[in-house]
TORKOL-4160 file (C-alpha; in steps of 0.2 Angstrom, whole numbers, padded with zeros to 4 digits, m for minus):
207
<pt num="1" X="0076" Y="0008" Z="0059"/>
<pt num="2" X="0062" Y="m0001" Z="0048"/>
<pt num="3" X="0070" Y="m0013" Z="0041"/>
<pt num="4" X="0062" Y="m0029" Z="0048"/>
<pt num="5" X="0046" Y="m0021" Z="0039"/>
<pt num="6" X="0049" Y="m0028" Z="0021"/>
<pt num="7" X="0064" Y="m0039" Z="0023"/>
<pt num="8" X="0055" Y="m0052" Z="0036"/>
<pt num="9" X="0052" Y="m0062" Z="0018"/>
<pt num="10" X="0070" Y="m0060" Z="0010"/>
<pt num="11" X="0078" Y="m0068" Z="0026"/>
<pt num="12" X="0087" Y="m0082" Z="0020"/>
<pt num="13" X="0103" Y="m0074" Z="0014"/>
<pt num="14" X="0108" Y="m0077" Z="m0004"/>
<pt num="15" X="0119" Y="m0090" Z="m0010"/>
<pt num="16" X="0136" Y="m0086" Z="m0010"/>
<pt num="17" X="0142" Y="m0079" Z="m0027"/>
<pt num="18" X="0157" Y="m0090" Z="m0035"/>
<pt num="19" X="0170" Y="m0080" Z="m0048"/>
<pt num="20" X="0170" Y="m0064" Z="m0041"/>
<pt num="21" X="0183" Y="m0052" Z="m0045"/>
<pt num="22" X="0194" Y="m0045" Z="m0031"/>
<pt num="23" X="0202" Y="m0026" Z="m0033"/>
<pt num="24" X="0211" Y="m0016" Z="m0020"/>
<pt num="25" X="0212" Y="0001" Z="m0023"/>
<pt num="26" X="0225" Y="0005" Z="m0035"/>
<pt num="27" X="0218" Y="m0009" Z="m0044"/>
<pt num="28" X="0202" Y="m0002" Z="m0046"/>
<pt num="29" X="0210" Y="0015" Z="m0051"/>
<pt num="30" X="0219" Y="0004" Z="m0067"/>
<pt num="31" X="0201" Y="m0005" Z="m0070"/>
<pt num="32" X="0195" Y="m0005" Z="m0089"/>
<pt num="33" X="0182" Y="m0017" Z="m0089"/>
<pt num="34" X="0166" Y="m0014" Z="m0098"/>
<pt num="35" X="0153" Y="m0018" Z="m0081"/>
<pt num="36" X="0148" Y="m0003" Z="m0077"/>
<pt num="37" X="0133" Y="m0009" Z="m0065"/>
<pt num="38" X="0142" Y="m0015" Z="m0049"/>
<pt num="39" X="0145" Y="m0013" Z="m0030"/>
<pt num="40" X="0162" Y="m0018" Z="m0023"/>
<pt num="41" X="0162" Y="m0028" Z="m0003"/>
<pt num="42" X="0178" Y="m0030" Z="0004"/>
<pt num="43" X="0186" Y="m0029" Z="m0012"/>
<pt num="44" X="0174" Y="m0041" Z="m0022"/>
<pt num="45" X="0164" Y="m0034" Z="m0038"/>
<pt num="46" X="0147" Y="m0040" Z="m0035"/>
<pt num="47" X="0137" Y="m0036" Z="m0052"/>
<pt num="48" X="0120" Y="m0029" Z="m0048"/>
<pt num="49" X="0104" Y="m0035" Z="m0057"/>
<pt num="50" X="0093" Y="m0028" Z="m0072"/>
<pt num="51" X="0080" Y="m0019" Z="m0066"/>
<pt num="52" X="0062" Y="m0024" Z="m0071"/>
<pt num="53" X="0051" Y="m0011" Z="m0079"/>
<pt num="54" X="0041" Y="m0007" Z="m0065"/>
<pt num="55" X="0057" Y="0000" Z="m0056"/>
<pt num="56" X="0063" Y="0009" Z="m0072"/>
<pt num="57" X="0048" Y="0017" Z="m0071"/>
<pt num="58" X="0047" Y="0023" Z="m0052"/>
<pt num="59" X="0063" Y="0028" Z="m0052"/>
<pt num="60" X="0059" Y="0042" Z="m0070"/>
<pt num="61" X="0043" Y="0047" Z="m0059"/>
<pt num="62" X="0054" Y="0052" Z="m0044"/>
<pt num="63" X="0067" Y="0060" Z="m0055"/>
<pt num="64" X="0056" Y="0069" Z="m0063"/>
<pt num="65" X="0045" Y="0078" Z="m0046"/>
<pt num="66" X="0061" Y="0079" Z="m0039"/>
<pt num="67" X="0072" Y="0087" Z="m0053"/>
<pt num="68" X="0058" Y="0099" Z="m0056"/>
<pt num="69" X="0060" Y="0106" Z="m0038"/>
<pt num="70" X="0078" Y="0106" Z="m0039"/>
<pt num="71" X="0079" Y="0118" Z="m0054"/>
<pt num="72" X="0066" Y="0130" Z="m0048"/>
<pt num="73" X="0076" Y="0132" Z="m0033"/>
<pt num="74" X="0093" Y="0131" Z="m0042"/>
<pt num="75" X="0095" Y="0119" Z="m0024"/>
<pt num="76" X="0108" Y="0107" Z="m0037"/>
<pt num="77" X="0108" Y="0091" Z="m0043"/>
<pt num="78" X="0100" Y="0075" Z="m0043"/>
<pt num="79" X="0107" Y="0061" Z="m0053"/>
<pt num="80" X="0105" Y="0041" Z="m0055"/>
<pt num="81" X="0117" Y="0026" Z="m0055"/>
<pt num="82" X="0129" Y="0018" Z="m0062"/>
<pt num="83" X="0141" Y="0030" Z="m0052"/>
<pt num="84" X="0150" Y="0026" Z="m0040"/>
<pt num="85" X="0153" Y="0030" Z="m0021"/>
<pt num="86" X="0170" Y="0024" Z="m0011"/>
<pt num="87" X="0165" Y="0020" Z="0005"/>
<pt num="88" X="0182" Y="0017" Z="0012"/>
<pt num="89" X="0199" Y="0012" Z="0001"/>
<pt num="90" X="0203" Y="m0002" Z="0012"/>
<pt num="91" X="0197" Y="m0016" Z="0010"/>
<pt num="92" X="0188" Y="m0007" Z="m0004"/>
<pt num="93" X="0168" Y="m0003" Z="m0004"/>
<pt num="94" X="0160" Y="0006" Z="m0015"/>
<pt num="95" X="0140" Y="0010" Z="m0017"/>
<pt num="96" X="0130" Y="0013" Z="m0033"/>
<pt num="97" X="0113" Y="0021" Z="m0024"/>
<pt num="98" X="0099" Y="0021" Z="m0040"/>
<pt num="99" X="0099" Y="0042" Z="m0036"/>
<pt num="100" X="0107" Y="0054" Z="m0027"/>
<pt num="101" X="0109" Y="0072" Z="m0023"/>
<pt num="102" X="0122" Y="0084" Z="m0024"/>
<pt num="103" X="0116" Y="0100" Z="m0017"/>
<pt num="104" X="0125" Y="0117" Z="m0024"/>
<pt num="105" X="0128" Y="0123" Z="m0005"/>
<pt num="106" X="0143" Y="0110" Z="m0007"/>
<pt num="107" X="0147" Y="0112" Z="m0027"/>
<pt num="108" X="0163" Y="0116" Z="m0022"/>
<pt num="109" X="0168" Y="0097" Z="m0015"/>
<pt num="110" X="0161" Y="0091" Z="m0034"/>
<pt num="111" X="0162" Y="0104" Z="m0048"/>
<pt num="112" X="0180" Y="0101" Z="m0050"/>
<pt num="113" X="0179" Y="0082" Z="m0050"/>
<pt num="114" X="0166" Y="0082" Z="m0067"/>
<pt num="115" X="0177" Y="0071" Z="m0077"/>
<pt num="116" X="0178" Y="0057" Z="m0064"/>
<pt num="117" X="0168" Y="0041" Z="m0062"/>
<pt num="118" X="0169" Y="0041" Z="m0044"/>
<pt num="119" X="0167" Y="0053" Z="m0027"/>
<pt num="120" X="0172" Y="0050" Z="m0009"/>
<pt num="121" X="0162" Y="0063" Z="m0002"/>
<pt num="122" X="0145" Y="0060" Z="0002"/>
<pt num="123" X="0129" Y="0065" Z="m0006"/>
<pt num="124" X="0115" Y="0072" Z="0003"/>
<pt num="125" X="0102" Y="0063" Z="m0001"/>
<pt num="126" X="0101" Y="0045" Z="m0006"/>
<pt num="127" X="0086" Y="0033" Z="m0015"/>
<pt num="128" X="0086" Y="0014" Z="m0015"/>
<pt num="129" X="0074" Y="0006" Z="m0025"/>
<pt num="130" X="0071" Y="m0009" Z="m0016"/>
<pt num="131" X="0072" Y="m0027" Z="m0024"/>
<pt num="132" X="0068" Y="m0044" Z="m0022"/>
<pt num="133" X="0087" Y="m0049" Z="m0020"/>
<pt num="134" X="0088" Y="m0036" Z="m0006"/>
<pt num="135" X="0093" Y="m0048" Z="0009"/>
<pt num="136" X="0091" Y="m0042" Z="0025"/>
<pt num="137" X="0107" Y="m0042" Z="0030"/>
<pt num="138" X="0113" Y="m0034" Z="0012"/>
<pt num="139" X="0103" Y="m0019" Z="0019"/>
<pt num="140" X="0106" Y="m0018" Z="0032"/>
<pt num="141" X="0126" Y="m0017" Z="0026"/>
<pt num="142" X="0121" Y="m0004" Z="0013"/>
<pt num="143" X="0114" Y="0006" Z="0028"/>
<pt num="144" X="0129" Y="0006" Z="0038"/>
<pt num="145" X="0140" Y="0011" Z="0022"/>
<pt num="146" X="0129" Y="0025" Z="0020"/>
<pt num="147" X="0131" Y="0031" Z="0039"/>
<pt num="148" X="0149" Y="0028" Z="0038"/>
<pt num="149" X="0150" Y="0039" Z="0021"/>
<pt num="150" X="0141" Y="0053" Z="0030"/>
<pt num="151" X="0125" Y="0053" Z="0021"/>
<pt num="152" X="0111" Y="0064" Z="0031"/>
<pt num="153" X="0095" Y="0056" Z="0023"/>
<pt num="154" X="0091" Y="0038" Z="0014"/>
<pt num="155" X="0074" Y="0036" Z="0005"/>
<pt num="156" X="0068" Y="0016" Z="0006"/>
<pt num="157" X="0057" Y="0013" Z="m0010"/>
<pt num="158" X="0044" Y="m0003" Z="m0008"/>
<pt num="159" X="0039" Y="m0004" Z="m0028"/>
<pt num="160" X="0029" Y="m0018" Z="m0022"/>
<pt num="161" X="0021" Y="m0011" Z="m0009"/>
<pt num="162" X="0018" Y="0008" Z="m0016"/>
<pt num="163" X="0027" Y="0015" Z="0000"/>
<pt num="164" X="0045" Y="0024" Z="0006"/>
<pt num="165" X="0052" Y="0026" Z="0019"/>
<pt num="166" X="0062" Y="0040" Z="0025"/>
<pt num="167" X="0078" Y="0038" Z="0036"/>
<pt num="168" X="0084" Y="0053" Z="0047"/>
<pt num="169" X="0105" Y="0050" Z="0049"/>
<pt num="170" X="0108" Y="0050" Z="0068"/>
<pt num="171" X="0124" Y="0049" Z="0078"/>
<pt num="172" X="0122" Y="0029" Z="0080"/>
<pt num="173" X="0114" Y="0026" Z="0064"/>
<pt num="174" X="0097" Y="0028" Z="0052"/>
<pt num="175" X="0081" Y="0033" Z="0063"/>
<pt num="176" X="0066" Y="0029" Z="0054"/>
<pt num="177" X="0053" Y="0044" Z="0050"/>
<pt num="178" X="0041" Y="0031" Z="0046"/>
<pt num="179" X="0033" Y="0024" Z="0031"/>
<pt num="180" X="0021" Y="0034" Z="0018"/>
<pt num="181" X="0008" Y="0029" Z="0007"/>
<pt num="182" X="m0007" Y="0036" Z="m0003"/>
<pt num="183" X="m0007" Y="0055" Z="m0002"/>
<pt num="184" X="0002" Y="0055" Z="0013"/>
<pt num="185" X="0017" Y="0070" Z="0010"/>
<pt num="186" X="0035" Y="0062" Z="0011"/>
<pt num="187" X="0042" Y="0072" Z="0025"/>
<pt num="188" X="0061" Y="0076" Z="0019"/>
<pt num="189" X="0073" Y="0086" Z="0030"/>
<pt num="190" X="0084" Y="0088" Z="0015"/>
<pt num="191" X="0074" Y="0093" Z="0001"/>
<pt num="192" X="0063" Y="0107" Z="0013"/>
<pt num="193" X="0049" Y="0113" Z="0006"/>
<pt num="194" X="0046" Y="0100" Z="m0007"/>
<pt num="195" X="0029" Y="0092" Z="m0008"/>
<pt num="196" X="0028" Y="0077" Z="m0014"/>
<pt num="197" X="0017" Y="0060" Z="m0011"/>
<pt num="198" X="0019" Y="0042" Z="m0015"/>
<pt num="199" X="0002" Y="0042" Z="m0027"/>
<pt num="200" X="0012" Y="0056" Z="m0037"/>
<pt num="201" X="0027" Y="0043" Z="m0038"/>
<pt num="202" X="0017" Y="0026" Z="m0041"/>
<pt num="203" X="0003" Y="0031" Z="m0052"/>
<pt num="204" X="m0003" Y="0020" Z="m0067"/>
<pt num="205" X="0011" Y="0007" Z="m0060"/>
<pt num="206" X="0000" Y="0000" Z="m0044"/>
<pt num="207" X="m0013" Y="m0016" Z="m0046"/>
């Protein structure tokens, strides 16, 4: 699945986190408060860290060669966190993916839902921007979320490293497509037809 590629130096899994708020369900339906960055394991709200710079700016890059596919092919919608994803209502998960799409061949499941801050269908397409607090075993988790969910493609981005990696859903789990660098085309079974290389993504913002 790739993930021993650039997670064999983020082994040592994270200190445990103290305070951390627990909500079940209808709690988190009732929630007011103002953190809007957040996952929620098992029922524990785990705030998620301020990006740096450089991952602002990947993550505008790829919105932006991705968006401007999407509209010329009126193929629907590709938007970015926070938003949130309910995994499963009990005990309560919910994922925050950096960006997602929601193709218009499904509009139907979404478009009547605008004026919600949550979905429990699945989006097509998901992108991580990887971080150096991304344990291992925190994605492997996010992973297994995302299968469980239903989602068909997941996008791996090293910021670091000027790669992604592209993972094909399966019955059992994520099989990887490999990793792509330089000029190579990102090979999307979601997003047919669009071109796209990681120099495209990651220019002015390598060295």
């Amino acid at each position: 699945m790739g993930l021993l590629r650039y997670n064999l130096a983020m082994a040592v899994a994270a200190p445990h986190e103290q305070g951390l708020k627990y909500l079940d369900w209808e709690a988190y339906l009732r929630w007011e408060d103002d953190l809007t960055h957040y996952e929620i394991i098992d029922g524990e709200v785990h705030p998620l860290p301020t990006p740096i710079l450089k991952h602002q700016l990947v993550q505008a890059r790829l919105s932006d060669c991705i968006r401007a596919y999407l509209n010329s092919h009126r193929l629907g919608e590709l938007l970015t966190a926070p938003f949130d994803f309910v995994v499963r209502r009990e005990p309560l998960r919910t994922r925050q993916p950096d960006l997602f799409f929601l193709p218009s061949a499904r509009e139907a499941e979404w478009r009547d839902r605008l004026y919600e801050p949550r979905l429990e269908i699945a989006p097509e397409l998901v992108i991580e921007l990887l971080s150096p607090s991304d344990t291992y075993q925190r994605w492997k988790e996010k992973l297994q979320d995302y299968h469980r969910l239903g989602v068909r493609e997941v996008w791996a981005v090293d910021v670091e490293a000027g790669e992604i990696e592209v993972l094909a859903r399966e019955e059992g789990g994520y099989r990887s497509l490999g990793w792509f660098s330089g000029e190579q085309p990102v090979p999307t079974q979601v997003l047919t037809g669009l071109v796209l290389t990681p120099a495209e993504v990651f220019a002015g913002v390598q060295g």
